[in-house]
C-alpha positions in Angstrom: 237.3 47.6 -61.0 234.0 45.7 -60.8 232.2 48.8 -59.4 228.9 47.5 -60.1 229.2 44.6 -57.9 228.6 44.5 -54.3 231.5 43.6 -51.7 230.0 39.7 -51.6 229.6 38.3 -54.8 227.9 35.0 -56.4 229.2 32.1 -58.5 227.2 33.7 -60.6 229.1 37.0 -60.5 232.1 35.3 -60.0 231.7 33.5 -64.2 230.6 37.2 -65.2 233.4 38.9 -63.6 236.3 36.4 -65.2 234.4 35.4 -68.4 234.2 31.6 -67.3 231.9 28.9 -66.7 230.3 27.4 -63.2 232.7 24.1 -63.4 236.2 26.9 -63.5 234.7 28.9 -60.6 234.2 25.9 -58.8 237.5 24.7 -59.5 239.1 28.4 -58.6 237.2 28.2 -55.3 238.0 24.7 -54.3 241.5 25.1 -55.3 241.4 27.8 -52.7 242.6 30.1 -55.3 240.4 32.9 -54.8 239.6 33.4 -50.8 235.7 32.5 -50.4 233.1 30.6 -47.7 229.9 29.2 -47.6 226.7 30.5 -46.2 224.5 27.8 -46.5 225.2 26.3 -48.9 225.5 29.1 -51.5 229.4 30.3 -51.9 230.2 34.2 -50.9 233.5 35.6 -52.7 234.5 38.5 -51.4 235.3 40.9 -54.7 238.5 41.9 -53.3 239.4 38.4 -53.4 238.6 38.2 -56.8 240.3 41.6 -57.5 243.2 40.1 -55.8 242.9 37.0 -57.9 243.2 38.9 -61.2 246.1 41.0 -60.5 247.9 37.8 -58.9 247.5 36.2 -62.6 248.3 39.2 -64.6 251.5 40.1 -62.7 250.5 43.3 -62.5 251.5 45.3 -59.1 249.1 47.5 -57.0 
């Protein structure tokens, strides 16, 4: 899943991957929902995290 991403992704990446807008990222990051940090002040998501995130919301089991 999400192959054509690297292993850090963007806010940016982050709205492509889930099909959302900059204000729900935020809110998923803040909300600690998906695992992230800052460099800077740019946010890094690691796509497992995201990965994780999905399958946490679908139900779905690994």
């Amino acid at each position: 899943m999400f192959e054509s991403y690297d292993d850090l992704v963007t806010i940016e990446d982050l709205c492509e991957m889930l099909g959302i807008g900059k204000n729900a990222a935020y809110e998923l990051l803040q909300r600690k929902l998906i695992k992230s940090f800052h460099i800077g002040r740019s946010w890094k998501i690691p796509k497992k995290a995201v990965e994780e995130y999905i399958y946490q919301q679908s139900g779905i089991k690994k």
